[in-house]
C-alpha positions, 0 to 999 in steps of 0.5 A: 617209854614208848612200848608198854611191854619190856624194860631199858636195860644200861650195861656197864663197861661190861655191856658185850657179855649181857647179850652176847646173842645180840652183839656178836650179830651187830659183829657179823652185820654189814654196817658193822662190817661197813665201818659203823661203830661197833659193839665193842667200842661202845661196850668199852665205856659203858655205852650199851642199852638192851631193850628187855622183853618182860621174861627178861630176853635182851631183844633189841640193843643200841650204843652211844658214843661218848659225849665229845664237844656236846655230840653224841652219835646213836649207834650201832642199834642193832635188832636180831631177825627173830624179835623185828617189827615189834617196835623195840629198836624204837623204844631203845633207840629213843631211850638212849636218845633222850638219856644223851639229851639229858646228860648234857648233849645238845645234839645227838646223830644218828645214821640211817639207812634211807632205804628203810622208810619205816624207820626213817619215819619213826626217827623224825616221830621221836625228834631227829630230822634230816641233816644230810645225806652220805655215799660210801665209795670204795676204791679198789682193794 
């Protein structure tokens, strides 16, 4: 763990109602928005991860796609405003990265956005390193 401060928190299929605070921000965000991988379809199979403060408030979620040929994709990880830079996204994140190595994933992805220097060097810290990077181009309507 890499805080000495709250708790992993697994969801089960019902994961979106534990913190609907939380995942009806990760709805409105512009990753969401963007095509990333939703609140919803990770909280269908039980692929949701809270990161709890110590009195028991959800402040930090990440999602895990189901294994397919050995991969599992990291996402979304989502942290409302209030409760950033406080390390959570990184505990949480973590954790579910060492828990889809565990169940058998021999390589576990993770997008992100390479404006954010901060988390970029916290994703190399914990194992992940840079694969490729990707553009999104829009075309029209």
């Amino acid at each position: 763990m890499l805080l000495d401060h709250g708790s992993v928190v697994v969801c089960g299929a019902l994961g979106r109602q534990a913190a609907p605070c939380i995942c009806g921000a990760v709805s409105q965000s512009s990753s969401a928005r963007d095509g990333a991988v939703s609140a919803d379809v990770v909280a269908l199979y039980g692929g949701v991860t809270f990161w709890e403060t110590p009195n028991g408030e959800p402040v930090s979620m990440a999602g895990v796609t189901p294994q397919s040929t050995g991969q599992v994709r990291a996402a979304p990880v989502f942290t409302p405003e209030h409760p950033r830079g406080h390390g959570y996204a990184g505990a949480v994140t973590a954790e579910v990265s060492r828990t889809a190595v565990t169940a058998g994933a021999a390589h576990v992805v993770l997008f992100t956005d390479l404006a954010n220097p901060t988390s970029n060097a916290f994703h190399q810290r914990i194992g992940y390193r840079k694969v490729v990077d990707f553009a999104v181009r829009g075309f029209g309507d």
